[in-house]
N, C-alpha and C positions, 0 to 999 in steps of 0.2 A: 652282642655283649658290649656293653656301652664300659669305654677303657680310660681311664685320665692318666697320663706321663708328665709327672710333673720333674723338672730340670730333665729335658729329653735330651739334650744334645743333637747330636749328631742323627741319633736314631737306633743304636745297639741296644737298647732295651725294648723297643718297640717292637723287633726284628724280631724275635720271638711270637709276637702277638700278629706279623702281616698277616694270615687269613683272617682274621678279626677286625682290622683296621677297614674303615670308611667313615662319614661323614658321621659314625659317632663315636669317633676316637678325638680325642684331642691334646694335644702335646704340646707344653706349652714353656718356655725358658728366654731367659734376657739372651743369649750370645744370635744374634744376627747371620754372624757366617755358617755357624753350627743349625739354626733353623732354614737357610738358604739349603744346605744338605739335605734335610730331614724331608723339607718340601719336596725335593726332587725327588725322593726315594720313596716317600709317601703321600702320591701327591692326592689319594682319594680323603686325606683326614685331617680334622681344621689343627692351623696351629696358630698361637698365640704368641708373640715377643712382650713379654712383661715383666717386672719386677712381680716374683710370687710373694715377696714377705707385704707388698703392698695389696695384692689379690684376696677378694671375697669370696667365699664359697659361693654365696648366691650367683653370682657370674658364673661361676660351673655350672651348675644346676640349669641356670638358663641356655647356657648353650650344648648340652648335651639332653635337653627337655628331661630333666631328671637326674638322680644322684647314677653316678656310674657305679658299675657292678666290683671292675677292678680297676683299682692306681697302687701304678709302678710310682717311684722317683728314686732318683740319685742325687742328694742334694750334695753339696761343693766339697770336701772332702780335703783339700789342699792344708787346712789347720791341723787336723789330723793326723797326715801323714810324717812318718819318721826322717821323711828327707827335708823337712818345712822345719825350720830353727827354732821357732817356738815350740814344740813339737811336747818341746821336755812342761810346758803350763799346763794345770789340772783341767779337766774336762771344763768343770763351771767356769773358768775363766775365761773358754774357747766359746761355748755355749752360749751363754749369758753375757758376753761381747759384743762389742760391736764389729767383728768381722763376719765373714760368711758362713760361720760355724752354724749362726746364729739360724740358720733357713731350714737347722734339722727341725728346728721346734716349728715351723711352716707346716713343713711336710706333717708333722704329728698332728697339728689342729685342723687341718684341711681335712685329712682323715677321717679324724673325729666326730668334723662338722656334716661329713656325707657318709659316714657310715656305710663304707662299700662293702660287699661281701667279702674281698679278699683282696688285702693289701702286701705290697713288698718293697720295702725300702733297701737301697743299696749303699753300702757305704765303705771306707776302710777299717778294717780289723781294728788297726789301733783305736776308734773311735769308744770300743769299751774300756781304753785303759783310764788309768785314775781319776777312775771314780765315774766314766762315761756312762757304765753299763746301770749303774744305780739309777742316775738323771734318765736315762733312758725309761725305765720302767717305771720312772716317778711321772715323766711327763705324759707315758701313754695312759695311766691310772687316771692324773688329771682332765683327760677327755672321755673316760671312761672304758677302757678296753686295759681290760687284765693279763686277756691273755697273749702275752707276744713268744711268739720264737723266736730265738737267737739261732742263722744258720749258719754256718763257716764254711763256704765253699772255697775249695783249690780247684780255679778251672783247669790247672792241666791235667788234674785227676779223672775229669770228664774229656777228655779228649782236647783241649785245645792248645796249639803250639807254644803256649810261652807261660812263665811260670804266672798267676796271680792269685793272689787270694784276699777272700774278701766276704764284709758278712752281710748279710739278706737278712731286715727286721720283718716278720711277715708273721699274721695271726693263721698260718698252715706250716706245718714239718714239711720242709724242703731236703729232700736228699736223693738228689739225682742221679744214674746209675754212672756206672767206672769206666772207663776206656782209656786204655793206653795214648798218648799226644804222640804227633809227626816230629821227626828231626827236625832244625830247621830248613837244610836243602831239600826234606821231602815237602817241607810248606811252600818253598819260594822257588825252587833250582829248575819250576820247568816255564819259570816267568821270562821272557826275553831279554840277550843282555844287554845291557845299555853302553854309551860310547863308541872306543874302537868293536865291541863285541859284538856291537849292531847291524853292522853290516853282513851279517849273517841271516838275519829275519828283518831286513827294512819293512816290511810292510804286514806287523806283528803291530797294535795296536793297541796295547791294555791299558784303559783309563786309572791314573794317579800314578802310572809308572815309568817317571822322570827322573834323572839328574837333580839332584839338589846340590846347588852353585856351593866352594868354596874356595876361600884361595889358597895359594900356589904352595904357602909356608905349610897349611896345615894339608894339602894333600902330599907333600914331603914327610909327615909326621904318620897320615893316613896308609901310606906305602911301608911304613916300616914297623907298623903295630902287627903284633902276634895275636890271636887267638886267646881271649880271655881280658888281654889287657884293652885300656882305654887311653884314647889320647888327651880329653881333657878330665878334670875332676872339677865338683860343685861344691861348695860348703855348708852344710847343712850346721855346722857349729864351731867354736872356738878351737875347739879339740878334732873335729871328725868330715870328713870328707869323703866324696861318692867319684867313683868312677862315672864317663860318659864318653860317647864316641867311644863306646867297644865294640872289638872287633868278635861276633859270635863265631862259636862253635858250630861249624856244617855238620854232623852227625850227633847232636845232642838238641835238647829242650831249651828251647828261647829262653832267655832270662825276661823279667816282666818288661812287657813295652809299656812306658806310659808317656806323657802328655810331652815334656820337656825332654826327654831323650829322647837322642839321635844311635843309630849303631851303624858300625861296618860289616856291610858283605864278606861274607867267610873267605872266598876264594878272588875278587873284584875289587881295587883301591879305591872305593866310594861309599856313600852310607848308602844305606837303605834306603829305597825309596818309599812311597806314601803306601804305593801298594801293597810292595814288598812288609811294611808294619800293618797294612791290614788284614795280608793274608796272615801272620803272624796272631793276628789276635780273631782268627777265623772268619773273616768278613768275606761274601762271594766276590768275586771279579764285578757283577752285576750294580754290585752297593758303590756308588761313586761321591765323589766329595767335593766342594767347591770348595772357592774361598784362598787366598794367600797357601803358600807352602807351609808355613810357620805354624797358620790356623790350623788345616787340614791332619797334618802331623797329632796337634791336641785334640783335634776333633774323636780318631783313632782311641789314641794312649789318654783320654778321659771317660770312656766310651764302657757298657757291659759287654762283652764278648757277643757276637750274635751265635754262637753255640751255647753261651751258659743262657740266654736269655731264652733259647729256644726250649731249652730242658727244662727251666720255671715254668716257661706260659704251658708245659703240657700240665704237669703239677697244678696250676693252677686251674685249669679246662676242667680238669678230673675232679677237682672241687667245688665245681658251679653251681648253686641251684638251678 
């Protein structure tokens, strides 16, 4: 099953498709540190470091000897999002921009142009608001494909520990079955503890699960935060602002992890470490990450859940010719 991943990241969309993946998968995105992961986690499948709004389909074609059967992408999503201050501009303005909005329409003609049997584009929810959802179905018409489905998946509907949700462009009905999500102590609490708590399992070894450095003022600020509250806040507008560096709830459902958030340990005066958000967002122990602290963090909270990605690639197996 010959696979294209276009804006792979890290690799959580792939992760779904590993028994599939070899030397005719191909996965291909700009971020360096994010494909330094990807390669290591998949090291049998070519990848590519490119600008895709500058990429040919014929370059596909030729390195996969032929159009592939299925392409995933997640193109950049950051314009979209309700916590990004531009957030309140109409679709076209995002779209038809010159920021990274502009890579959904990529992903649309790429498609177009290889006509795979079964595509799935990821994006956020917001992405249909004013007037998104129109452009969207105007653009895939212009390639030729009528039919798209709109899917709205809540991964922690399907089991995964932290809240997200997010919509799946894809010419198949995606609706993956239900399962209850883990608390977050039952995601993280049997991960070794870190600092003075170490000294307990010195020789407990789980890769990406380190201390993230800060200083003195805000671990003074990190000791005295409750359960729910945040120690710092971001601005997403003149009027409105997000919590960050909150402290989770040990017996309830993650709040969303993503790229730029940091959170604290329920019961431990520290944030979470790298691990600690990937088991959060269902990633094995096994799936390791390179790259900066900073990186790795967004690699994670940018990334599709490797359990929602797992429940599509069956979805889509089941529709293969």
């Amino acid at each position: 099953m010959k696979t294209l991943d276009l804006f792979c990241g890290a690799g959580g969309f792939s992760y779904g498709f590993k028994s599939h993946i070899d030397d005719t998968h191909l996965a291909i995105d700009i971020d360096s540190s994010a494909l330094e992961t990807y390669k290591l986690n998949f090291p049998d499948s070519k990848v590519w470091q490119t600008d895709i709004h500058s990429l040919h389909s014929v370059q596909i074609e030729k390195a996969l000897n032929g159009a592939p059967d299925v392409i995933i992408a997640s193109p950049p999503c950051e314009e979209f999002s309700k916590a990004n201050p531009d957030s309140k501009k109409s679709a076209a303005e995002r779209v038809y921009g010159e920021g990274t909005a502009k890579l959904l329409l990529d992903a649309i003609r790429i498609i177009g142009d290889l006509e795979p049997q079964i595509f799935v584009i990821e994006n956020v929810a917001a992405l249909l608001n004013a007037g998104g959802k129109e452009i969207i179905q105007k653009e895939f018409k212009r390639v030729g494909i009528d039919d798209v489905h709109i899917n709205m998946i809540r991964a922690h509907q399907h089991g995964n520990p932290s809240k997200r949700l997010r919509v799946f462009l894809s010419n198949i009905k995606i609706k993956p079955p239900r399962k209850a999500p883990p608390t977050v102590m039952e995601s993280i609490g049997d991960l070794p503890g870190l600092g003075v708590n170490q000294i307990f399992n010195p020789e407990v070894d789980i890769p990406n699960h380190f201390d993230y450095p800060v200083s003195e003022d805000k671990m003074k600020a990190i000791s005295k935060t409750r359960w729910g509250q945040g120690v710092r806040r971001f601005r997403v507008s003149k009027t409105r602002s997000l919590p960050n560096w909150v402290r989770l709830f040990p017996d309830r459902l993650s709040t969303s992890i993503n790229g730029l958030s940091r959170y604290i340990h329920p019961y431990e005066n520290r944030l979470l470490t790298v691990r600690e958000h990937a088991r959060l967002m269902s990633y094995p122990d096994s799936f390791v990450f390179t790259g900066f602290s900073d990186s790795q963090y967004n690699q994670v909270g940018e990334s599709v859940p490797p359990l929602v990605s797992q429940l599509i690639a069956q979805e889509v197996c089941a529709n293969i010719v």
